[in-house]
C-alpha positions, 0 to 999 in steps of 0.5 A: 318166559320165566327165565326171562322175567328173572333175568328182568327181575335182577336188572331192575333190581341192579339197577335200583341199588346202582342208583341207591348207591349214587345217591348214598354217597351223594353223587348226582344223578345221570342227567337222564334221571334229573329233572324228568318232571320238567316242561317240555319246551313248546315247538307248537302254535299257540292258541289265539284269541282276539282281544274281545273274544265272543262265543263264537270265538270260544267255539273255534277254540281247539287245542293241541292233543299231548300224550295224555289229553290236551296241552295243558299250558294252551288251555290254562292261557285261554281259560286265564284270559277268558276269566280276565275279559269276563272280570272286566265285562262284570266291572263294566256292567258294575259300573254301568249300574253304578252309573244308573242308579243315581238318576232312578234315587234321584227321582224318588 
């Protein structure tokens, strides 16, 4: 087993002066190793919501789980449309109170 992990040791370590080399001498780097932080690209549905969503359309939300949890694009597009309708509910209720008041100075 030991053999083993030196012969692993010395592969790795190959391997990091390979690419500490390649970068040295400004050569790009292997298509496989460029860009491993970017978005995979979604086969999956989206998640839907209707234009009004209520609670109970907000309790039949569910998600698809990635790797490490839930996909995080699903969930940021919900949550980011949840705070919009619940932006334009406050300016309605904003505007309703607006609307109101006139009528309750009026009468003092």
């Amino acid at each position: 087993m030991s053999l083993f992990l030196v012969f692993l040791a010395i592969v790795i370590a190959g391997a990091l002066v390979w690419l500490g080399v390649a970068v040295a001498r400004g050569r790009p780097l292997p298509a496989e190793l460029d860009g491993g932080l970017e978005e995979p690209a979604s086969g999956l549905p989206p998640v839907v919501l209707p234009e009004r969503p209520t609670a109970d359309d907000v309790d039949r939300v569910r998600f698809s789980l990635a790797f490490r949890g839930y996909r995080m694009d699903q969930v940021d597009e919900v949550l980011e449309r949840l705070r919009n309708r619940i932006a334009d509910q406050d300016r309605e209720i904003a505007n309703l109170k607006d609307l109101d008041r006139p009528e309750v100075e009026a009468s003092e």
